[in-house]
C-alpha positions in Angstrom: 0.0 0.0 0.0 1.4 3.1 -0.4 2.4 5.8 2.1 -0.6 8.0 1.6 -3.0 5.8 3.0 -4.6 6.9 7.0 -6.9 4.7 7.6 -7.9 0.8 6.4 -10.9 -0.4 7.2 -12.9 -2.6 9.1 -12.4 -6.7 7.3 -10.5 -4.9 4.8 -8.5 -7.9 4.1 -10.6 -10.5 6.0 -10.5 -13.7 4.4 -8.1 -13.0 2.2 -6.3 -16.9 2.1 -3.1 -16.3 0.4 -2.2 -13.1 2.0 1.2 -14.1 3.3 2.8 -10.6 4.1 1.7 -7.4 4.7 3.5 -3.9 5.4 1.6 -1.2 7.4 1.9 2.3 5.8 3.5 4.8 8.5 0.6 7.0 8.8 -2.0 4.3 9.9 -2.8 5.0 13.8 -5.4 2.5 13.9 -6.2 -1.4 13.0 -9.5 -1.4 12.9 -11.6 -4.5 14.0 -11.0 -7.9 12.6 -9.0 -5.9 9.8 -7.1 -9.2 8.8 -9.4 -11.6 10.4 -9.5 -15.3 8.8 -6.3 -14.7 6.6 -4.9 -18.2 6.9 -1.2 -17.8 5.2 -0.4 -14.2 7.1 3.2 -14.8 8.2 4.6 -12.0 8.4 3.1 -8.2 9.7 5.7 -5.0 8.7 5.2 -2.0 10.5 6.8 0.8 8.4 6.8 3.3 11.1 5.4 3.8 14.7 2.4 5.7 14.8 -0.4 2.8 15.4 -1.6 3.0 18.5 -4.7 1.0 18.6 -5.0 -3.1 17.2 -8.6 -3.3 17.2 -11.3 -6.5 18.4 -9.8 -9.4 16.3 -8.0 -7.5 14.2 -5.9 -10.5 13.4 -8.1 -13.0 14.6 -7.8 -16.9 13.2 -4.7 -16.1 11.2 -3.8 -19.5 11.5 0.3 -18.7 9.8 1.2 -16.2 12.1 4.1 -17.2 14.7 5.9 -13.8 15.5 4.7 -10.5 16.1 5.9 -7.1 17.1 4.2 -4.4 19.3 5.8 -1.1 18.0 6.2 1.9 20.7 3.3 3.8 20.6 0.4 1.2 20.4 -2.0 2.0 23.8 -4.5 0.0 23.5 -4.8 -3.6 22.3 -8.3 -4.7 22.3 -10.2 -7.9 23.0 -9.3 -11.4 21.2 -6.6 -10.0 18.7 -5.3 -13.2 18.3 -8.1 -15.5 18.9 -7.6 -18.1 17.0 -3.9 -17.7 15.9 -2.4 -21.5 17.0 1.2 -21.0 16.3 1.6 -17.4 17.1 4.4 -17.8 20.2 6.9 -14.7 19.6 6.0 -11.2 20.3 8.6 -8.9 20.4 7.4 -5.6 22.5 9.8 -2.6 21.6 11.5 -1.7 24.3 10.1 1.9 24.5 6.7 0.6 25.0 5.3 0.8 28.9 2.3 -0.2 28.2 1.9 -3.9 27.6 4.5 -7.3 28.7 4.8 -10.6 27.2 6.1 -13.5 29.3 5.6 -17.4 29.7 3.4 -17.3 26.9 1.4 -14.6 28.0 0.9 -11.3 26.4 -1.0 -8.6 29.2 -1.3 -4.7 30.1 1.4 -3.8 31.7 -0.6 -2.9 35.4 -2.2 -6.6 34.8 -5.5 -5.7 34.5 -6.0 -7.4 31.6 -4.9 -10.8 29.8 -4.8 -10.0 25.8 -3.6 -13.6 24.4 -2.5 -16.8 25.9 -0.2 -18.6 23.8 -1.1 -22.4 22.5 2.1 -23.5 23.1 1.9 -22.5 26.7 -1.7 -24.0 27.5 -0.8 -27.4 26.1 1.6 -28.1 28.9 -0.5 -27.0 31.9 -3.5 -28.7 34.0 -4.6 -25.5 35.9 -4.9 -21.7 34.3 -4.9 -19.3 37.2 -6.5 -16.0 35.9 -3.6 -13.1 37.9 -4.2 -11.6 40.8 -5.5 -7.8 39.1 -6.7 -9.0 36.3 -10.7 -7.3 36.3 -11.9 -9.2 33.0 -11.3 -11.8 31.0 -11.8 -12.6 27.4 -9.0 -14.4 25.8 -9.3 -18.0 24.7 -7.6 -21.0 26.3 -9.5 -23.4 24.7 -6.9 -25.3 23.2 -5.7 -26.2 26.9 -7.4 -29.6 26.4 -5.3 -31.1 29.7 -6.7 -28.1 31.9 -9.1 -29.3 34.8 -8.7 -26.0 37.1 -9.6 -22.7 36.3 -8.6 -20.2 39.9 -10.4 -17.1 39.5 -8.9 -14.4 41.4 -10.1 -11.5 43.9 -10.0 -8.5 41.5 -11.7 -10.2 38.8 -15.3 -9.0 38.0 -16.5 -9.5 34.3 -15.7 -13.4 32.9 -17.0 -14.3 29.4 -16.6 -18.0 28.9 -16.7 -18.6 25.0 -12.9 -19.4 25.6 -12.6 -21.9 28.3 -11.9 -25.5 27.6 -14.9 -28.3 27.8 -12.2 -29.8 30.1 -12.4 -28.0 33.1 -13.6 -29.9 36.2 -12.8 -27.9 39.7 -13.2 -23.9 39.9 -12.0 -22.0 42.8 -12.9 -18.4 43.5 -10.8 -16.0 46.0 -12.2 -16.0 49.0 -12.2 -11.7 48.5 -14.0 -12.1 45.0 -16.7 -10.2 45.5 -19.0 -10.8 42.2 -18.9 -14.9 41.8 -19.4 -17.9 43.6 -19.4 -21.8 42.9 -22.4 -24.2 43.0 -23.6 -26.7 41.3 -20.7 -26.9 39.3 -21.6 -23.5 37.9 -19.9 -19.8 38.6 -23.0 -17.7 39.4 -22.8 -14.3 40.5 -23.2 -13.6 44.1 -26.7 -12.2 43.6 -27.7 -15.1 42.3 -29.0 -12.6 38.8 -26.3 -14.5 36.5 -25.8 -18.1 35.5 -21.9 -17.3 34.0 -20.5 -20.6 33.2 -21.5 -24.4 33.8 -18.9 -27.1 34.3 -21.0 -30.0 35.1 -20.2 -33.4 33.3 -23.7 -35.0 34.2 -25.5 -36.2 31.5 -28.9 -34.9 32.9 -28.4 -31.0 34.5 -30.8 -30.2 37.2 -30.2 -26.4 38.5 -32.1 -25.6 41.4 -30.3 -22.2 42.8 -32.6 -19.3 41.9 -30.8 -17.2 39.3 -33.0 -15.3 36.3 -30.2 -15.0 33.6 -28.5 -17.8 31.8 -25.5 -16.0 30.1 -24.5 -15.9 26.7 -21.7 -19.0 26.1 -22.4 -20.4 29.8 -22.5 -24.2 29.0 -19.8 -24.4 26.3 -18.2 -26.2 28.9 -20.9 -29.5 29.3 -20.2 -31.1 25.8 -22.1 -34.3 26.8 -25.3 -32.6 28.4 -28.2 -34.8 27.1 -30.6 -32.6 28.9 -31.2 -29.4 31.2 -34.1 -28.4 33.5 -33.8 -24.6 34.7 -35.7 -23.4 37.9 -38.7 -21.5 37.8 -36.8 -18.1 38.7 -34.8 -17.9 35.3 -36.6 -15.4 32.8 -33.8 -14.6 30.0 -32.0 -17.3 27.7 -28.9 -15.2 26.0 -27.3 -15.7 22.7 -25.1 -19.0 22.0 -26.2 -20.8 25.4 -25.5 -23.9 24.7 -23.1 -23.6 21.7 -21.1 -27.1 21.5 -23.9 -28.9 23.4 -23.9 -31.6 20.5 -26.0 -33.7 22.2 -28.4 -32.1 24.0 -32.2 -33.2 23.6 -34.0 -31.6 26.1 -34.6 -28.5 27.5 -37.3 -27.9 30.6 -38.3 -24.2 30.9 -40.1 -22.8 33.6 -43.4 -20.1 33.5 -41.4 -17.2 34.4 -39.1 -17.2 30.9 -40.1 -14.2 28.9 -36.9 -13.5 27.1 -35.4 -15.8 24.8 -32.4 -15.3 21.9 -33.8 -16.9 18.4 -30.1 -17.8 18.7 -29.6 -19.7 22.0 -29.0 -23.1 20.7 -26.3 -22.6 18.0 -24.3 -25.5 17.4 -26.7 -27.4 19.1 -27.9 -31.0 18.6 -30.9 -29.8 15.5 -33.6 -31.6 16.8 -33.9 -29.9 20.4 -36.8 -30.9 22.6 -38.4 -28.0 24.4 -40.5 -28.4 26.8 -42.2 -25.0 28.9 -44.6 -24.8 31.7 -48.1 -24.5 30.4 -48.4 -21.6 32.5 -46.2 -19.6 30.4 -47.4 -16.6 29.3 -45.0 -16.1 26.9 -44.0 -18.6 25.0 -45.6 -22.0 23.4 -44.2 -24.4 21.4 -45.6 -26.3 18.6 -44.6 -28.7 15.7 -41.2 -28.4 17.6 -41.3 -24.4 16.3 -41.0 -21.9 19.5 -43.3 -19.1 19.4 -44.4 -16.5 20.4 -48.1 -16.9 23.2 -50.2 -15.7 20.9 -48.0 -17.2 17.7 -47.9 -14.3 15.8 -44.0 -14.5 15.9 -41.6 -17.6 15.3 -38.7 -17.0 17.8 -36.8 -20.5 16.6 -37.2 -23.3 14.7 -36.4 -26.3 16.4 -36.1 -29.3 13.8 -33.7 -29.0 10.7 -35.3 -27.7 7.6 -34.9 -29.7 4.6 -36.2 -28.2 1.8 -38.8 -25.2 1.8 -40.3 -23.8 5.0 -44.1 -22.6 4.9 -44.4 -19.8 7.4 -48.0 -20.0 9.4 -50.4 -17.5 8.4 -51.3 -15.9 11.7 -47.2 -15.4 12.4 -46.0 -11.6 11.0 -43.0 -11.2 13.1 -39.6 -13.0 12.8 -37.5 -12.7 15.3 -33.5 -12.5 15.2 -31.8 -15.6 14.0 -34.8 -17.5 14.4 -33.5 -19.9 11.4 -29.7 -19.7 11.9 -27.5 -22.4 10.6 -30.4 -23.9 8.9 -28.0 -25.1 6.1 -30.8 -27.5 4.3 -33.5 -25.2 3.9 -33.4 -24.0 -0.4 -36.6 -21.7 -0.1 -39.0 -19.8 2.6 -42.5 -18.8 2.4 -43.2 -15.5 4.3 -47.1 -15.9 3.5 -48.1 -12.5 5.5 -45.0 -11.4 7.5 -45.0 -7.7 8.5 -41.6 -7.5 10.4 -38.3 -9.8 9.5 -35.1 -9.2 12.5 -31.6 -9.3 12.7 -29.7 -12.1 10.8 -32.8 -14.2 10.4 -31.1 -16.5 7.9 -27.4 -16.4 8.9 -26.0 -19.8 7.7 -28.3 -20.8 5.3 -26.0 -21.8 3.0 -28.7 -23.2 0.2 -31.4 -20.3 1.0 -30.0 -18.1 -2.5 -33.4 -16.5 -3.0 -36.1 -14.5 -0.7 -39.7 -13.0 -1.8 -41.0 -10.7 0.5 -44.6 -9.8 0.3 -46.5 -7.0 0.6 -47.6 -7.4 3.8 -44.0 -6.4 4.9 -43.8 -3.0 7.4 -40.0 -3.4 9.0 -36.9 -4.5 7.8 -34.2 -5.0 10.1 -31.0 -3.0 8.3 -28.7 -6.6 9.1 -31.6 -8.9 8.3 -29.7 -10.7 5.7 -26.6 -10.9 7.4 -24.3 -13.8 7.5 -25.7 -15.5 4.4 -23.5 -14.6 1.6 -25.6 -17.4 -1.0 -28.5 -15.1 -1.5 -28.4 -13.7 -5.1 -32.0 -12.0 -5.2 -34.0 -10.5 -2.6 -37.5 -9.5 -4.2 -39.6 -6.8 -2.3 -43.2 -7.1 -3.4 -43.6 -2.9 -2.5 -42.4 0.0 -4.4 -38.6 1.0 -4.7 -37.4 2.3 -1.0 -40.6 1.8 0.5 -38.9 0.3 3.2 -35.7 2.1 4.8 -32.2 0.3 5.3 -31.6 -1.4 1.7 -29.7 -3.6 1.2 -30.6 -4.7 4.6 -27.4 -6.7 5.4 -27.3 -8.4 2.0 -23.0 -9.3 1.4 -23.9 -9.1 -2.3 -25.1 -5.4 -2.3 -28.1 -3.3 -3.7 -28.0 -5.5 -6.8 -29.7 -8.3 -5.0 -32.4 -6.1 -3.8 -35.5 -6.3 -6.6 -38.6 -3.6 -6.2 -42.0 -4.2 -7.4 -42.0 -2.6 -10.9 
């Protein structure tokens, strides 16, 4: 690139495989977010001059090549999973006029250690327990590929844990006696006022909760792999995003009357055909033909069986909620009959859906309701051109997949 260039944008090179080197122009001062994400063959990164001083979230996330690194002087700030992802990366070199960040015994952290940035593979395959530091306040690095680690020590400063990153392996976790925010039971990390499920470790085949919490946390059973089935108390009311994400063999899910907020997206990489069972005294939520709804069923909030083929949407449902057909890779064609509302990344992962008709029923649009399916080629909108705002509503192809009623 040449030397005029400021500024590179967000997944400006994202994906791109046979990127092997690259040479940052002097006057960039920030990598943006997930700049070089998912470039496989990166080896080797060439800063021409010292004035970045931000690497954004997963800037160079999954690149799989890279084993050294180097933090020039005036990079402050180094945000969240970086390097997620990166399995060989083991050398980085911090220049010595940097005071703001260390690197030692494979792990790479602020400089006051309030913060763990990347862990390195190399040093997680060779341990059985990951201590978390003593000042560390939150953590979100991944250490998933310590597949021999059965202790995770949480210590007394920390006080925000997101677990997408923890190994299935993990057995025994012991809290500081001073930590102030989380507690152990039930072979879960809970927070102290009993308002968050954060992370469940259990290896039962059957979960049974019975302490009365009301959130279940986004990622908080990526670490029971083998769960064939979970009953919640009747206290929980919200189901997050990703729940149960790797819980491959999970059947069954018992929900109590009191849930009235569930993700469309709180089984991903579940086992397909989930099981859902919810107290009949729900007021919220029904489900039927293994489809969860909405009471009265005017809106589809997940389908619960893999599509194969085309889907027929009800004719009293209008509403679609987010991700309510995620990774429903089998399903070639949808029938919106009389939708009046379509949300967020509604077919993200639909990897044979290439073609939507929307009727003319429609009223909302989410602007990323078509986000995270790059297959669809044509999106028809039976209304007038720009009739409805946010075109091309998420669409990775562009306005040229968006066809108006002419």
């Amino acid at each position: 690139m040449p030397n005029s260039i400021k500024e590179i944008g967000e997944r400006a090179f994202g994906s791109c495989a046979s990127l092997e080197e690259i040479s940052i122009p002097e006057k960039i001062e920030r990598i943006e977010n997930a700049t070089f994400i998912f470039c496989s063959n990166l080896k080797n990164v060439i800063f021409l001059g010292n004035n970045v001083q931000t690497i954004g979230y997963e800037a160079f996330g999954s690149c799989r090549s890279l084993k050294n690194f180097e933090i020039t002087k005036n990079v402050r700030e180094i945000e969240a999973r970086v390097f997620s992802g990166d399995e060989i990366l083991e050398n980085i070199n911090i220049n010595s006029e940097n005071k703001c960040f260390e690197y030692s015994q494979g792990m790479l952290m602020k400089k006051d250690k309030s913060k763990i940035l990347f862990v390195s593979n190399m040093y997680l395959q060779n341990i059985t327990t990951f201590s978390i530091p003593e000042g560390v306040t939150e953590f979100d690095v991944s250490i998933s590929a310590g597949k021999n680690i059965k202790t995770l020590n949480i210590p007394s400063t920390l006080t925000i844990l997101k677990t997408v990153g923890l190994p299935n392996s993990i057995e025994n976790v012991n809290i500081s006696q001073e930590n102030q925010i989380f507690k152990v039971e039930e072979n879960c990390i809970y927070t102290q006022d009993n308002e968050n499920l954060i992370y469940c470790y259990s290896k039962d085949k059957n979960i049974i909760l019975k302490n009365q919490f009301k959130i279940v946390n986004t990622d908080s059973f990526s670490g029971t792999a083998g769960v064939e089935s979970i009953t919640f108390p009747e206290s929980v009311t919200t189901i997050q995003n990703r729940v149960f994400v790797y819980c491959v063999k999970l059947q069954t899910l018992n929900l109590g009357k009191n849930v009235n907020n569930i993700s469309g997206y709180f089984r991903a990489n579940t086992n397909r055909d989930l099981t859902i069972n919810i107290d009949n005294e729900n007021p919220y939520y029904m489900v039927e033909n293994n489809i969860l709804y909405s009471k009265n069923k005017e809106s589809i909030v997940a389908v619960l069986y893999e599509v194969k083929g085309i889907f027929n949407v009800p004719d009293q449902v209008k509403k679609i909620e987010t991700q309510a057909f995620g990774e429903q890779s089998e399903m070639t064609e949808i029938n919106l009959n009389k939708i009046e509302s379509m949300g967020k990344s509604i077919f993200s992962g639909c990897t044979k859906l290439t073609k939507v008709e929307i009727p003319n029923t429609i009223k909302e649009i989410n602007d990323k309701c078509f986000e995270g399916n790059s297959e669809i080629n044509e999106i028809k909108i039976n209304l007038k051109e720009n009739s409805i705002s946010g075109a091309p509503f998420g669409a990775v192809k562009g306005m040229k997949v968006i066809k108006w009623q002419e």
